[in-house]
C-alpha positions, 0 to 999 in steps of 0.5 A, a space after each residue: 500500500 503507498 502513501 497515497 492510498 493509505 492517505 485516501 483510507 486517513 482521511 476516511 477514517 479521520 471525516 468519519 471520527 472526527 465528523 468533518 468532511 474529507 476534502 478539508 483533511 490533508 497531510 498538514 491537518 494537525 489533530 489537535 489544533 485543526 480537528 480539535 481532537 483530545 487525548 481520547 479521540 487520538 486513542 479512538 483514532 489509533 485503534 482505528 488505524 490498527 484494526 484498518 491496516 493490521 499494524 498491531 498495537 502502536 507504541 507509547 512512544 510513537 504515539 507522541 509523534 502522530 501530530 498530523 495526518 501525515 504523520 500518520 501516513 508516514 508512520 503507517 507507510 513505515 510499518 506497511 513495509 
């Protein structure tokens, strides 16, 4: 799966979460500054993303990266690998 796929399925899981519509979702989409997100939607999301992509459980210290969309992506690209 590339980068621009696992984008499209982000921004799936992201406008259904986070009820926002997908075309405003981009790579530079910050959780909490532009989606308003807490710490336990950021959990909702994780668990979404690793039942989606089958990553297994993403670690604590990982999690402290995952500021933006594309963080996410990248992080997902990563583990695809």
């Amino acid at each position: 799966m590339n980068a621009q796929e696992v984008f499209a399925k982000m921004q799936e899981l992201i406008a259904e979460q986070f009820a926002v519509d997908m075309d405003e979702i981009t790579m530079e989409t910050a959780f909490d500054e532009d989606l308003g997100a807490d710490s336990v939607d950021l959990v909702e999301l994780v668990m979404a993303m690793e039942e989606e992509f089958g990553i297994g459980e993403v670690a604590e210290e990982d999690l402290a990266e995952l500021k933006t969309v594309g963080n996410c992506v990248n992080y997902l690209v990563g583990k695809l690998k």
